[in-house]
C-alpha positions in Angstrom: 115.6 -41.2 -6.6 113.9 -41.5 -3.3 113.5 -44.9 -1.6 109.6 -44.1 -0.6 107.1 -41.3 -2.4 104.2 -41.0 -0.2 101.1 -39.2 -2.0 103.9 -36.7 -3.2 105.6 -36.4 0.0 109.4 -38.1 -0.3 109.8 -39.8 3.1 113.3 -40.4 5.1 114.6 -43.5 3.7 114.4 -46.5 5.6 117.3 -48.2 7.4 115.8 -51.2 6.0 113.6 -51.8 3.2 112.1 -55.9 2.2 110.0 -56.1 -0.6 107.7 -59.1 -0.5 105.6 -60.5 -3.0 102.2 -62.4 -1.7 99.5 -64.3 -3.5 95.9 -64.2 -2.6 94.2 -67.5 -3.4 90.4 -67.8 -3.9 88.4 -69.1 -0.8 87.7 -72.4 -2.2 91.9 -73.1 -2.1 93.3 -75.8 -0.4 94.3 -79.0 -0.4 91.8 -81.8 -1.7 92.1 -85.6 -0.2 94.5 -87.0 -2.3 97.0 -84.0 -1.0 97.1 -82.3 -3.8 97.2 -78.4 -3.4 94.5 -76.4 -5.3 96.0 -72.6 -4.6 93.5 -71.0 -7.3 95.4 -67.7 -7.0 93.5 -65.0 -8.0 95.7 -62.0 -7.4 99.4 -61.3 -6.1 100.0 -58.2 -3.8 103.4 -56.0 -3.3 104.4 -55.7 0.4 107.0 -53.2 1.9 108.7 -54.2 5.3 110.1 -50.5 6.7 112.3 -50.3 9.2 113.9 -46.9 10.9 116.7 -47.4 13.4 117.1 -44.9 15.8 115.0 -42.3 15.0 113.8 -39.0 16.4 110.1 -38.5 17.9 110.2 -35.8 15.3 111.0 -37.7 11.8 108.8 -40.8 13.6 106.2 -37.8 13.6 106.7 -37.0 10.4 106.5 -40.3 9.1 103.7 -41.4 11.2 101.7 -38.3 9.9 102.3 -38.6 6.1 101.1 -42.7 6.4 98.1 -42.2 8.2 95.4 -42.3 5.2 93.2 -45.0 4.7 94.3 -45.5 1.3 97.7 -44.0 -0.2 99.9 -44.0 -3.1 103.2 -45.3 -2.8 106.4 -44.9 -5.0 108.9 -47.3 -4.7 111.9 -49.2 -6.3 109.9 -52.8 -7.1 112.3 -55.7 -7.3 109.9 -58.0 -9.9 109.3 -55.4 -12.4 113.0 -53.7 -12.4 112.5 -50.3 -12.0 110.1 -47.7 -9.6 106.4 -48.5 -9.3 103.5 -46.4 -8.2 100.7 -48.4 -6.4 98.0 -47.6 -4.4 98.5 -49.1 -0.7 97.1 -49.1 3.2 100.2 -49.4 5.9 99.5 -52.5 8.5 100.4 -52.0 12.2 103.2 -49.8 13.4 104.9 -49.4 15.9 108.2 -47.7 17.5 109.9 -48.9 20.6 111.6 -45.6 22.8 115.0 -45.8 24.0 115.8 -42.5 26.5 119.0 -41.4 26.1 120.0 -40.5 29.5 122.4 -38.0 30.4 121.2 -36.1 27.2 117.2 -36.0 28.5 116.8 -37.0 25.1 114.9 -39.6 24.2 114.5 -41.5 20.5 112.9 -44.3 18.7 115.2 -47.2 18.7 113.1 -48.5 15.7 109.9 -47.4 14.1 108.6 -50.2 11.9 105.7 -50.2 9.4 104.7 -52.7 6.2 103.0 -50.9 3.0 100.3 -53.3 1.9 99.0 -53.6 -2.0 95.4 -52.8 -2.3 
């Protein structure tokens, strides 16, 4: 099975992948006078840390391309529920550091770094 299915497209699979699990709490939350905390979750959200080390400008291109939609649908291995999950995601910032390579006048990504975000 592939690590990550991008709206049908399998990408390269990460050099690093953390899955992260984060609660949304309603905006009354917080913590009342007595110091009691009041979280009043109201949903919890997947998160995918990606990380690519060493990468061409040509698979970062490819990558970069197939996460750019607003909105996307993401297949993944999800460490809570056991087995692969499909879930319909937006990817935070990116970014990808370049390393040249000299003596080769090559140059590559040392590491090109994204987080899928739950809906």
């Amino acid at each position: 099975m592939a690590m990550l299915v991008v709206n049908g497209t399998t990408l390269r699979s990460p050099s690093e992948m953390t899955w992260g699990l984060q609660d949304i709490s309603a905006a009354d939350a917080g913590r009342t006078e007595d110091g009691t905390m009041h979280k009043n979750r109201i949903a919890q959200k997947r998160k995918l840390s990606c990380g690519w080390q060493n990468i061409s400008p040509a698979d970062a291109a490819a990558i970069l391309t197939a996460v750019n939609s607003e909105y996307m649908s993401v297949t993944y291995f999800d460490a809570m529920d056991g087995g692969t999950e499909t879930r319909e995601m937006y990817v935070g910032d990116r970014s990808a550091p370049i390393k040249w390579w000299y003596g080769t006048n090559g140059r590559i990504y040392s590491k090109l770094t994204l987080n899928f975000i739950e809906r």
